[in-house]
C-alpha positions as semicolon CSV with decimal commas, in nm:
position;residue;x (nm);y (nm);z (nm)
1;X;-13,682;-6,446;-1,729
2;X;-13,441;-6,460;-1,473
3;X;-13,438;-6,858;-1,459
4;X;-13,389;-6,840;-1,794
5;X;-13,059;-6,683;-1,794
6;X;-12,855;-6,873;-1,627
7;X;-12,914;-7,215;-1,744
8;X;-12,840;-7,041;-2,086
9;X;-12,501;-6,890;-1,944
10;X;-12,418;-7,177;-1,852
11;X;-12,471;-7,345;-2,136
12;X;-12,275;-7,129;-2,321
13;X;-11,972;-7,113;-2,140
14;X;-11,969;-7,513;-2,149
15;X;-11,969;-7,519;-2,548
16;X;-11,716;-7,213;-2,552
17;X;-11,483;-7,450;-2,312
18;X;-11,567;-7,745;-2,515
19;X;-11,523;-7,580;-2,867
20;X;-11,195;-7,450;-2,728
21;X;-11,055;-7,793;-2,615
22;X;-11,145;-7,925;-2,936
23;X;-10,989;-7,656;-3,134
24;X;-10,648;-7,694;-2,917
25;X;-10,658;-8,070;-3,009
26;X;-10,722;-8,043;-3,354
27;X;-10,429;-7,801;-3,349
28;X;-10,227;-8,017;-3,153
29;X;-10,283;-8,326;-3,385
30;X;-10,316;-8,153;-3,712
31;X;-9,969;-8,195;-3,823
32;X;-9,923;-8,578;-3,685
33;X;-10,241;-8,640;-3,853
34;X;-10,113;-8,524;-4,187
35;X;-9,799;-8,734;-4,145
36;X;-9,933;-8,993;-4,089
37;X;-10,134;-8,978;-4,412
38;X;-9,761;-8,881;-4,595
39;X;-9,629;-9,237;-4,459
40;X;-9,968;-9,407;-4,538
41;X;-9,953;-9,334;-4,870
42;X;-9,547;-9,334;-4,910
43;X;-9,606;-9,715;-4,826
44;X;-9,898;-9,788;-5,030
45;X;-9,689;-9,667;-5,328
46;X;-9,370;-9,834;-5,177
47;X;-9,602;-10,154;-5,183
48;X;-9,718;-10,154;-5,569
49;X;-9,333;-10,133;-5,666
50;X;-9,090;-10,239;-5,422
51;X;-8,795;-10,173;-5,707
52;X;-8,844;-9,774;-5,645
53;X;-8,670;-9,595;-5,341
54;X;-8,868;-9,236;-5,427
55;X;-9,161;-9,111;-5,593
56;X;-9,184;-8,814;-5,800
57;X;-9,556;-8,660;-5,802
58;X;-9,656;-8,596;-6,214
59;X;-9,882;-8,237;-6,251
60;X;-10,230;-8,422;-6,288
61;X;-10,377;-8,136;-6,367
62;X;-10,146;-8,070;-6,724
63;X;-10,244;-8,415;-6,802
64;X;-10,599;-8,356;-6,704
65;X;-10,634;-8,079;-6,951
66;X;-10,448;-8,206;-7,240
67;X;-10,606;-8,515;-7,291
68;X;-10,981;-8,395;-7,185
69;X;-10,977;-8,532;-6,846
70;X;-11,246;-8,827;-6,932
71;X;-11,007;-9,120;-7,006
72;X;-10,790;-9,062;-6,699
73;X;-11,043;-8,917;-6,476
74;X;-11,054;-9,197;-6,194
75;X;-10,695;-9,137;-6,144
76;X;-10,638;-8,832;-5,931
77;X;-10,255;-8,873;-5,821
78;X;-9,956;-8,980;-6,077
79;X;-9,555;-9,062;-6,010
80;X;-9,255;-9,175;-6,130
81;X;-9,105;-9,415;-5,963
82;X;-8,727;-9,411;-5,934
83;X;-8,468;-9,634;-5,830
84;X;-8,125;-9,446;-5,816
85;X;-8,225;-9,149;-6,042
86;X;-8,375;-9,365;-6,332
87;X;-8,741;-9,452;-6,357
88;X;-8,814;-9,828;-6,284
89;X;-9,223;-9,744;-6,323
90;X;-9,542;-9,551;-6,266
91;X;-9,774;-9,542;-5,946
92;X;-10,156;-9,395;-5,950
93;X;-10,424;-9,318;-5,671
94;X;-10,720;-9,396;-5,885
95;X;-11,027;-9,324;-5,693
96;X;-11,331;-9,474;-5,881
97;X;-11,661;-9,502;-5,736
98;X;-11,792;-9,780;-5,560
99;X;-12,110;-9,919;-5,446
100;X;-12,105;-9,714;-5,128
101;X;-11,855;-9,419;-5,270
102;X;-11,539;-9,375;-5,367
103;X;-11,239;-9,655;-5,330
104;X;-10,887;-9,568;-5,330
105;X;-10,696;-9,755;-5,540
106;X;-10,304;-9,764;-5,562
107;X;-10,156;-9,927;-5,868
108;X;-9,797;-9,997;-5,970
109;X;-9,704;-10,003;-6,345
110;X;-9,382;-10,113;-6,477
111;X;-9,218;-9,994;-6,792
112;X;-9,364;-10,289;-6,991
113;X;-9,659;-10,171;-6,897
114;X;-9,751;-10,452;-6,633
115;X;-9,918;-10,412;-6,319
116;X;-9,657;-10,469;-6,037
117;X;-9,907;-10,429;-5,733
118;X;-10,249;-10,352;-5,628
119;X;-10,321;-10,217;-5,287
120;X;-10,691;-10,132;-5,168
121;X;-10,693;-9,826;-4,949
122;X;-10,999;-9,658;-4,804
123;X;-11,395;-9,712;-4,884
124;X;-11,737;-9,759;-4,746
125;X;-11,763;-10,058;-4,936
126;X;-12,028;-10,347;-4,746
127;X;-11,831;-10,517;-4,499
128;X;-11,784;-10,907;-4,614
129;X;-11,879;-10,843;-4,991
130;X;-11,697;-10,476;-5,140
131;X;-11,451;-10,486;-4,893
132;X;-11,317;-10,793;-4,981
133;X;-11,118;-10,637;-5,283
134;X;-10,855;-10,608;-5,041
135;X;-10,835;-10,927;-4,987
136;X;-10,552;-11,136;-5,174
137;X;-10,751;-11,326;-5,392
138;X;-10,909;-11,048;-5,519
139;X;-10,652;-10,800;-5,573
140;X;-10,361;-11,057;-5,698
141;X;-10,550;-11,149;-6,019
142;X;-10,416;-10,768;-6,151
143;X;-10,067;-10,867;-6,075
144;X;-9,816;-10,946;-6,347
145;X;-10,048;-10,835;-6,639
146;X;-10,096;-10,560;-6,886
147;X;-10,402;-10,428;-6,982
148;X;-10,616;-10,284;-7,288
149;X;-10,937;-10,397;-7,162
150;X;-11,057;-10,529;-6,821
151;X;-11,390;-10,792;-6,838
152;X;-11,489;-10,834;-6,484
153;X;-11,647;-11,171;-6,526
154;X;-11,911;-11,354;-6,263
155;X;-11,701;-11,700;-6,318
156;X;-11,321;-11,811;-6,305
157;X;-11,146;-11,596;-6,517
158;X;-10,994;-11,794;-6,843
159;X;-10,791;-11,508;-7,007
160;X;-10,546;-11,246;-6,896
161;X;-10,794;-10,959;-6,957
162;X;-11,062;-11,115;-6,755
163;X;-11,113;-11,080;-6,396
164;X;-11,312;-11,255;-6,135
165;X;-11,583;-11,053;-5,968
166;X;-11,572;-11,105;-5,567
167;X;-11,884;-11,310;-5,517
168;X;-12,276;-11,046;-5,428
169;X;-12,021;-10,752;-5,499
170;X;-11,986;-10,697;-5,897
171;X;-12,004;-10,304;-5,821
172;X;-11,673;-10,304;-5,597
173;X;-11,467;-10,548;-5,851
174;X;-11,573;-10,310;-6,148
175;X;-11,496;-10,010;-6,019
176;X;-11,151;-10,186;-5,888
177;X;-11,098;-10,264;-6,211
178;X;-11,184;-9,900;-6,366
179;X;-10,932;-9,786;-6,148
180;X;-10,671;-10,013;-6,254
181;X;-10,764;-9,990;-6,654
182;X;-10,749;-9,594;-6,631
183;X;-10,401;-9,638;-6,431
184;X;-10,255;-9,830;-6,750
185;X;-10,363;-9,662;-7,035
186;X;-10,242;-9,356;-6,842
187;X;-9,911;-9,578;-6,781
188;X;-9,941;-9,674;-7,143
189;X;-9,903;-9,291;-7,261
190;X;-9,631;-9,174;-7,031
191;X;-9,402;-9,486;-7,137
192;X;-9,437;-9,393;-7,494
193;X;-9,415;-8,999;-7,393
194;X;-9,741;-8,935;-7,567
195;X;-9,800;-8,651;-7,302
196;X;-9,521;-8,520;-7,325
197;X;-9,432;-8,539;-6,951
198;X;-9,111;-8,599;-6,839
């Protein structure tokens, strides 16, 4: 009985010291952390439209609820984006899912309602097929055009509302493209104040 007790003390007072260094550095990073995230994402909208100098975050949740939630419900973050006081555009975070989970999506709208930027953030999509999407190639054929209707097609696109799948990864370049179609019929709505969001 006796043996027993002291391995097990000393067990115990090796997880208390290592739960308790872990605990300090998770407080000590925990802010930086979340800062990081703020300039991560500050720059991932700053990248879909470069005409804005500052965001302004739309209630998701008001638009949720008025409009059922279904049509919009990839796209989990909304703002304005403004350029000396007067909005220039719209930015989402859609986050559809992929073939290995959820992708992060951020898309930049203009006022015409054309996409100004497509940036690929986080996923578990397979390395060398899914994650591909945020490759160039891939993520430019959004660029410049306005959407009713995405066809993610297997061959060269021929029209504006078609784009090319990325080749053994049709899952990833729909759900890419869900993301972006949600982003501009939600883009669509707010231009023509249909929500009644300001």
């Amino acid at each position: 009985m006796r043996d027993m007790i002291k391995p097990t003390l000393v067990l115990f007072l090796i997880c208390l010291v290592v739960g308790g260094a872990m605990a300090f550095t998770n407080a000590a990073t925990k802010d930086k952390i979340q800062l990081r995230i703020v300039e991560e994402s500050e720059k991932a909208r700053k990248s879909v439209m470069p005409d804005a100098d500052t965001f302004e975050e739309i209630d998701m949740k008001n638009i949720q609820e008025a409009t059922g939630a279904d049509k919009y419900a990839a796209v989990k973050e909304a703002y304005a984006a403004k350029k000396g006081g007067n909005t220039v555009g719209y930015v989402f975070l859609a986050v559809p899912d992929g073939y290995a989970g959820p992708v992060n999506i951020m898309v930049g709208i203009d006022l015409k309602g054309f996409v100004s930027g497509v940036e690929i953030g986080d996923s578990k999509e397979t390395p060398g097929l899914g994650s591909k999407a945020k490759e160039p190639g891939f993520k430019s054929q959004y660029n410049n055009k306005k959407f009713d209707e995405i066809n993610v097609v297997k061959r060269k696109a021929q029209s504006d509302d078609e784009i090319q799948a990325i080749s053994g990864a049709t899952i990833t370049s729909k759900a890419v493209s869900l993301g972006v179609q949600q982003a501009s019929w939600l883009a669509d709505a707010l231009i023509k104040n249909e929500l009644g969001v300001k």
